[in-house]
Structure formats: C-alpha cells, structure tokens
N, C-alpha and C positions, 0 to 999 in steps of 0.2 A: 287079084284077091289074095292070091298065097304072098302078095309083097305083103301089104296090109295087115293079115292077121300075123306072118312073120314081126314087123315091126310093133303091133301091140302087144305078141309075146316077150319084146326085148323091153317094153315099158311096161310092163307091168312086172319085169322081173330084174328091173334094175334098183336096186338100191343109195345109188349115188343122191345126197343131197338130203338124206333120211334126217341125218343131224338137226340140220337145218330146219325142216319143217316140225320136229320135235322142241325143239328150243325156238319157236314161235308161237308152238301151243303153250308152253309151260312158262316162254318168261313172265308173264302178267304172276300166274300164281306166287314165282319165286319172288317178286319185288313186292307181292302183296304181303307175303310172310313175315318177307323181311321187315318195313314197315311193320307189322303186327308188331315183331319181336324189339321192333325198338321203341315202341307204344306204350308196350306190354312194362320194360323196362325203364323207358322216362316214368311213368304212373307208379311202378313199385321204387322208384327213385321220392316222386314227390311225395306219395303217400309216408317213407320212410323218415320223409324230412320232417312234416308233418306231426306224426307219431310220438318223435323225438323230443318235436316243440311241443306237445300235449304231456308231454311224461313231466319235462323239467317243469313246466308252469306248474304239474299237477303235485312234484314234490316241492317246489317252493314253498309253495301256500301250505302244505300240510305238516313240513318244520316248524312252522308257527301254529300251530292248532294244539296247545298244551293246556286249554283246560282253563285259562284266565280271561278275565272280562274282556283286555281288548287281542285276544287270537285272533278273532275274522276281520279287523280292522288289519292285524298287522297281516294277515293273511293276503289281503286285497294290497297291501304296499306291496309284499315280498312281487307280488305278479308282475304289479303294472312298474316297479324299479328295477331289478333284477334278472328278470328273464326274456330276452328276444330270443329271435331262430331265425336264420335268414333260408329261402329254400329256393329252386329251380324247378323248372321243369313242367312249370305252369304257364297257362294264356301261351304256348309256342315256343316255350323257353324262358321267358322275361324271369327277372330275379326277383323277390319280396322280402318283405321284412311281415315276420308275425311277432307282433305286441299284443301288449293285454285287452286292445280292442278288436281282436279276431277271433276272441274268445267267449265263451257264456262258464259259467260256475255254478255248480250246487253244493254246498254244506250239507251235509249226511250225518245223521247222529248213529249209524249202525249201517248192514248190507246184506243182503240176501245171502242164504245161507249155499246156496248154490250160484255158480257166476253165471249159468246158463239162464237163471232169473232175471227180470230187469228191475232197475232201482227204482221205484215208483215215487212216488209226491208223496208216499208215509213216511219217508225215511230222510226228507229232507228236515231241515233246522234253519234257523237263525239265529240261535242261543250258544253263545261262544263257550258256556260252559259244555254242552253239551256235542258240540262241534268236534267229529273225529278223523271225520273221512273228507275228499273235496273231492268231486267230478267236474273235469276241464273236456268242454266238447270244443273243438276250434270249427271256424265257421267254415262248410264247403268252401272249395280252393277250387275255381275253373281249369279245366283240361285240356286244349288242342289235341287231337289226333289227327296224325301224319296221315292212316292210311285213310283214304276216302270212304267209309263207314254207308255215307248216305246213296252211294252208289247201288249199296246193298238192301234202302231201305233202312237203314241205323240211324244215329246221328254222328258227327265228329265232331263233338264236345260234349263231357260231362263234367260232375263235382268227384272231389275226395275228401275226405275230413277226416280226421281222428278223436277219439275218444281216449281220457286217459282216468285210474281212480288212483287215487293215492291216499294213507292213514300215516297217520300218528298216535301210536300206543304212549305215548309222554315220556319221557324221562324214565332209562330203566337202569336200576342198581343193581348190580352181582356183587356177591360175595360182600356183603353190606351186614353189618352188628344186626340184630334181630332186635331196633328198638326206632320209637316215634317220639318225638319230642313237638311240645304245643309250641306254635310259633311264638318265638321268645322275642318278637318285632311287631306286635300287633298294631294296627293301624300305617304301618311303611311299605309300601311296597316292596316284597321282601327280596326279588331279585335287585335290589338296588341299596341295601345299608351297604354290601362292601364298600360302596364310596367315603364313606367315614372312615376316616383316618385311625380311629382306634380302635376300628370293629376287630383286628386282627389281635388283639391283645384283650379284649374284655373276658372278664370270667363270668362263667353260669354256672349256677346251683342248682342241677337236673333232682326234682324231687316228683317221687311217684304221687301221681293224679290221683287216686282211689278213686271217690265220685269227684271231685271239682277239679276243672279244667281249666287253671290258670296257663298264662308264659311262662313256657319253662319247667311245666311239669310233662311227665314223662313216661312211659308204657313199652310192652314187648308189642312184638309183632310173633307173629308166627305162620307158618306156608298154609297156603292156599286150604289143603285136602286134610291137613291135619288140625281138625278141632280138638282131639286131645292131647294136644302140646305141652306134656308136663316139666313141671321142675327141672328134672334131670336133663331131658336135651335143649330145653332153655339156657339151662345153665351151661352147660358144653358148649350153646352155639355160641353164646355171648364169651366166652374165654376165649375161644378160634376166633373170635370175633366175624361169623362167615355164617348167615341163615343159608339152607340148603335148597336158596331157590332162589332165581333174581325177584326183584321187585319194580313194579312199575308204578308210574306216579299216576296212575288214572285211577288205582285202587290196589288200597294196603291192606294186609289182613292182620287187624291187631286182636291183641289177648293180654287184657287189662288183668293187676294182679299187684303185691305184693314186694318191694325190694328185698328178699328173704335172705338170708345168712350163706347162701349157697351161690347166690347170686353175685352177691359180695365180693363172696372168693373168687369167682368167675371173672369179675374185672380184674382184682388183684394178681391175677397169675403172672398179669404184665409188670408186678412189680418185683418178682419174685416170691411170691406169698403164697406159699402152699401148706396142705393141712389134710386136716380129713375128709374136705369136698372134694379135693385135688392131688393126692398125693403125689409128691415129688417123682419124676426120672421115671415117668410112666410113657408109654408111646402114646395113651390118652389123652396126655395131659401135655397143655400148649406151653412151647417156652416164655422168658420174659423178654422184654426189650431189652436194647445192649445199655441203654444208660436207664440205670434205676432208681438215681438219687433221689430218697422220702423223706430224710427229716428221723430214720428210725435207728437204732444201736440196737446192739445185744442184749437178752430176755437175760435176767440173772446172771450178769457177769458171765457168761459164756461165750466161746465165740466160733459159733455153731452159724452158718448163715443163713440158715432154714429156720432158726428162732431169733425173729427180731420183732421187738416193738417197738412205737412211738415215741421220740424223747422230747421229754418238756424244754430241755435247756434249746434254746434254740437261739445263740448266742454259737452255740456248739455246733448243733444236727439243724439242719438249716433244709426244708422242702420247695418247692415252688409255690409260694404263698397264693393263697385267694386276692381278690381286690380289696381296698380298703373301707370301701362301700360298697353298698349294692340299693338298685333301685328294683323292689320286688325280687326276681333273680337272677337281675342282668346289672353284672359288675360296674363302677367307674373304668376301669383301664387302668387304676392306679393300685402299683406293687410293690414291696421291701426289694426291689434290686440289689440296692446296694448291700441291704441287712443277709442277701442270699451270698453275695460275691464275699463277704467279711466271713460269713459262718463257715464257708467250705475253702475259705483259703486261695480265694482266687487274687490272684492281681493284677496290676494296672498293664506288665507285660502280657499276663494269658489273654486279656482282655481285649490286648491291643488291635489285633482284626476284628473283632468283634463290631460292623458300623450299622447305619441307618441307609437309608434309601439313599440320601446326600451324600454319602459316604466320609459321614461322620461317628468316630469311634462313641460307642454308648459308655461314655465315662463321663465324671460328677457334673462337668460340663457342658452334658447334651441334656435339653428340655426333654425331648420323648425317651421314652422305655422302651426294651423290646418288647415284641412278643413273646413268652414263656417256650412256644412252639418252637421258635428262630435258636436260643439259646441254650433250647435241649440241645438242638443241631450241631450246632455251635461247638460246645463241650466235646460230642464226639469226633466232628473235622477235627479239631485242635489234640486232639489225645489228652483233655483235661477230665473223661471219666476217670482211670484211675488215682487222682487225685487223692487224699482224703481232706474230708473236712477237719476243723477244728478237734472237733470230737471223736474222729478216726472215721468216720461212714468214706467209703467210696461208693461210686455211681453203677462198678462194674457187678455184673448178677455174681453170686456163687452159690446159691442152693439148689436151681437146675442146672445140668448137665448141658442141655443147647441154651441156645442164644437167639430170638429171631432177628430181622430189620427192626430199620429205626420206626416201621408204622407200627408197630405193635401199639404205642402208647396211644393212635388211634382209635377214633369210633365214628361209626357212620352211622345218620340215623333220618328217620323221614320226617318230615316237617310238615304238621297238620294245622288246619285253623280252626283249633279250638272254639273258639268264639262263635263258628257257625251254627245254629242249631241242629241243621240237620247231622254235622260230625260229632256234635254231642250228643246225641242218640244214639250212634253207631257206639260210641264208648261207651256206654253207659248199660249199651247190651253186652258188654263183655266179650263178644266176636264178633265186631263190625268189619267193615269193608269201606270204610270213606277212602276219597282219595286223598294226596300229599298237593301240598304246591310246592316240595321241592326235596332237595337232598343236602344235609349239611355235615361236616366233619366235627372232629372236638377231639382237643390235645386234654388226658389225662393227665393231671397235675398234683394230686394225688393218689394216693391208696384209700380206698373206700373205709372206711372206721365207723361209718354211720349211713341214715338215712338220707344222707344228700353223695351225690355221683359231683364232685367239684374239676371243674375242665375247664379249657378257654376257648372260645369259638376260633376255626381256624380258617375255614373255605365252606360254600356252596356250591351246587355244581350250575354249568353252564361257562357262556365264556368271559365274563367278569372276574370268577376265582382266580383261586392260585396255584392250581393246577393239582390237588392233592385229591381229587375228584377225577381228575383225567381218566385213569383205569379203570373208576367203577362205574361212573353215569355216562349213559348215552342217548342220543334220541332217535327212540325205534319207530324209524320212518323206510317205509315200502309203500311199493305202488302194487294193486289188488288186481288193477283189469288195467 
C-alpha cells in the first residue's frame, strides 16, 4: 500500500507532458480563430471590393444628371459602358466581374435631411430634369466560409452587398461676372453649336431684358442671401469681374435691373476708362487689360490718358469692329479685318505668324477671319500693343497704375432659357431662382458708349470648349452615403 500511494503521489505531482495536453485542448480553438480571422478578412476584402464598384457606378451616372432632358438616359449609358469592378473573394475565392447587370438604380430628386433616415419611394423620380441624386444597391454577392459555422448551429455562407448615393449639384462657376445672358442659340442644343466653325468669331449685342426675354438679352445676378444688392456692389463686382460667391447651374440668383451709367463704367475699367464711378489709382478700383486698343484719341487735344474719347476717323483710330450683320443679336462672323490691320499700322511681316487652324497665315488670301479673341492675343505674344495706330492710339493702358492679365477683357455669365415659361416668371419677379443650362465666356470688343455691352462669344464650359472655362466651371459631383 505505501508502494501504491507513494507512486500516485509521484503522478499526481509530475508535471511532464503538461504542454502537450494543453495544446490539445486549445488547438481546435486556435485553428478556429484563425479561420475566423481570415473569414473575417476575405468578407471585409469582398465587401471593400464591392463598395468600391457601388461608389464608381454611383458617381458615373451622377456626372451625367445636369438637369437636361436626356441625363438619365445618358446616366444609364455612363453605367452599363464605363464602369466594371472585378472583385475576389467570393463563392470560395472564384473571381467576378460586376457590370451594370448586378445592379438596381434609383433617381432621387432630393434626400433625407439626416443620413440616419432611409430614402423612401417619395424621393424617387424619373424626370431628368428633376433628377439629382442616383442610389446604386449591387446585388448580394454569395460568401463561402472557411470556418465550419454549422458546426455551431450557424451557417457557412452568407450575402454582402453594397449600397452607394452619389449627386450632382451641375456645373459650378467661382469667380464668374455677376450676369445671365438668355440663350442666344435658341432651339440648338446648346452644348453643341461649338461645332460650327464660326461660332468662335461671331459677335453678340448683350442688351438688358427689362420685361421681354429675347436671345441675347441680358441681366445681373446677385448672391444667394443678399436680396438688397445694390448699385454700388453690382457695379464693383462687374469691374472685378468676380460675384462673391460660386454659382451653380441648378439655380442662379438673378436681379433684373437697369444697364445704368455706373455699370458702364464698371465694364469699361478694362479699358482703361476711369471717372467718377471709378476713380483712377485707387486700391478699389480694378486694373485694365494689357492690350486696350478702342478706336479712341485724346479729349481736346490733350494728351492726358485718363481723358480719351471715341474717334470718328476710323481710317485712323480703328477698334475691333462688330459683325457686319446681325441676325436678331447674333452676328454673321463677318469683320473689317483688314480695315483693323490698315488703321493701326499693322503689316504683312507683324501679321506673319498670325495662322488658322491649317496653319495658314490670316492674310488677303485666307477665306476665314480670326477670331477678334485669338488677335487680341495675338498682338500681345508679338509685342504689336505698343504699336501706334495711324492716328497715334496704342494698345498699351497709361491712365491706371497696374495692369491686369490678358482675361480681364473677359466675361462669364450663365446662360438661361429664356423661352421657358416657368424662367420667365422667375424674371419677371425681379429675384428669381431658375436654373442655367450652362456657362459661357465673351471677349469685350469694345468700350461700352451705350445701351448694348458688344463682345464675341468665345467658349462654354464643359469638354467641347476652349478651355477658357477650365478654372471657373466644374462639376460638383460627390457621393452622399
């Protein structure tokens, strides 16, 4: 008996082998884990892939949601051409392809004001105008799981899927002239005249709307919160040529009014034309463009550069002339070139690089004209501003102190269709809110002297232009959920 209980005191107090039976009990767990963790992480792999392909489809389709008749058509192209996602990690690894048939779409005209809300059946659409939002759900994607789940009572396979929202606020202009011009293209679709070959050269006679809403009449705009946007910083903003607020094409805030004597001055600052709405060499007060050539001489034999008016002789003082017709107030395209190159003394050498697209020199023997816009240019690559004309005008400012860029001579402005009724309401209330179908530039070609603002149309934005839009318009597209 003392053998006996001696040898179960040594078993019971031997430790050898302890390892061993502890890494018997715990391997299952640690392989289960493991397994979890790599479950855990194939699934936040597919789910991610997933996700990924829901955001792209979901900003695809929502670039194209600006607000025209065919958005949700081109909407439904951009998906089903443009965007696959290949992903892993599903059915046990196997590889797929998510296309626009693993998808469902809802058009949203608005969204809960809280994301913790869900998008209900009130907030859908099928009205492209009204179309701003798109929700892309992709269709659960089957799961394999490694660790054995049903072991436990689980299962080992589920779905994942993703949800994605994405908007489009349309086309937003910063630092844009504070004005709207009525679509001077009615009936064309307007993202598409640049295709005409002369649309780069034709002149517009921008004349203020009052009540009627022709093409090519014209209006302020003014910011959002300020309904009493008077005179004075109308006219400051149009000089800076810069409203104190971007602008978005889903809705403009105009403020119909007046082309008043102040206003005038306001464009003209870019010609050097300063007075008593503007006075000269003030830090208020905007510089001119570097090339100012108008057609004007000295006020009474003086030669004061801060007093110039208009010259008749235009044989002499030679401006960048209007079109020689006009249909309503959209030019031919056809200009006194030649009558501009004879007045200011240009010749056949300054000329010389002066080409066309062909890159053929724009002398008596090329059929096309430039554009007024190219030529401004033109002048100053060449160092042909200080020039003088016939008459002694040069191009170069001297009555202000600075000088800006060559955009000064620009203007941006939003482009409304008139013609709608419901935009003619909004005008007609004198502080509407319609929206724009677009944003367009215009080369000043003269000095304002009257009731018509006379320019050449130069670009629109989107990707058609000419790039003179590039810095201001963009399209404010994000994804929401």
């Amino acid at each position: 008996m003392r053998l006996v209980s001696k040898k179960i005191r040594e078993f019971r107090d031997d430790e050898r082998g302890m390892a061993l039976v502890l890494v018997s009990i715990m391997l299952p767990v640690i392989i289960g884990f493991s397994l979890l963790v790599i479950d855990w992480s194939r699934a936040g792999n597919l789910h991610n892939d997933l996700q990924k392909a829901a955001d792209a489809f979901a900003i695809a389709a929502a670039y194209e949601l600006d607000g025209r008749s065919d958005s949700i058509d081109r909407a439904n192209r951009a998906v089903a051409n443009l965007v696959d996602n290949t992903y892993r990690f599903s059915d046990a690894g196997a590889q797929q392809v998510l296309t626009a048939a693993g998808i469902t779409m809802r058009y949203l005209h608005g969204l809960p004001a809280s994301d913790a809300d869900p998008i209900t059946a009130s907030y859908e659409t099928s009205d492209p105008a009204l179309a701003q939002f798109v929700e892309v759900t992709v269709t659960p994607t089957g799961f394999s799981a490694i660790f054995p789940a049903s072991f436990l009572g689980g299962t080992d396979s589920f779905n994942l899927g993703a949800v994605a929202v994405a908007g489009n606020a349309g086309a937003v202009v910063c630092e844009m002239t504070p004005m709207f011009i009525c679509n001077p293209f009615p009936g064309q679709p307007f993202h598409e005249v640049v295709n005409d070959d002369n649309f780069y050269r034709k002149s517009i006679k921008m004349v203020m709307g009052g009540t009627s809403w022709g093409p090519g009449n014209f209006g302020f705009l003014r910011p959002e919160e300020d309904h009493g946007y008077g005179e004075n910083k109308l006219a400051a903003d149009l000089a800076w040529g810069s409203l104190p607020e971007c602008v978005s094409r889903r809705r403009v805030y105009t403020q119909t009014g007046n082309l008043t004597n102040k206003a005038k001055a306001a464009f003209n600052t870019r010609f050097d034309l300063y007075g008593a709405h503007f006075p000269v060499n003030q830090s208020s007060t905007p510089p001119p463009a570097p090339n100012i050539r108008k057609g004007f001489k000295y006020a009474g034999g003086s030669t004061n550069a801060c007093n110039m008016e208009p010259a008749t002789d235009q044989t002499r003082y030679r401006r960048l002339t209007a079109d020689t017709a006009f249909n309503g107030q959209i030019g031919n395209g056809q200009w006194d070139y030649y009558g501009y190159l004879d007045a200011n003394g240009f010749s056949d050498a300054d000329m010389a690089n002066f080409l066309d697209e062909s890159g053929q020199p724009y002398d008596r023997s090329n059929p096309n004209l430039p554009s007024r816009y190219d030529l401004y240019k033109y002048e100053m690559s060449e160092g042909l501003v200080p020039d003088p004309s016939l008459g002694g005008e040069v191009g170069t400012p001297a009555c202000h102190a600075d000088v800006g860029d060559e955009s000064r001579r620009l203007i941006h402005a939003a482009i409304l269709e008139c013609d709608d009724p419901a935009v003619q309401a909004e005008l007609n209330g004198q502080s509407g809110a319609p929206p724009a179908i677009g944003f367009a530039s215009f080369f000043l070609t003269e000095a304002v002297t009257s009731d018509e603002v006379l320019a050449e149309i130069v670009d629109i934005d989107g990707i058609q232009g000419r790039g003179t839009m590039t810095n201001f318009s963009r399209e404010d597209v994000q994804l929401y959920r």
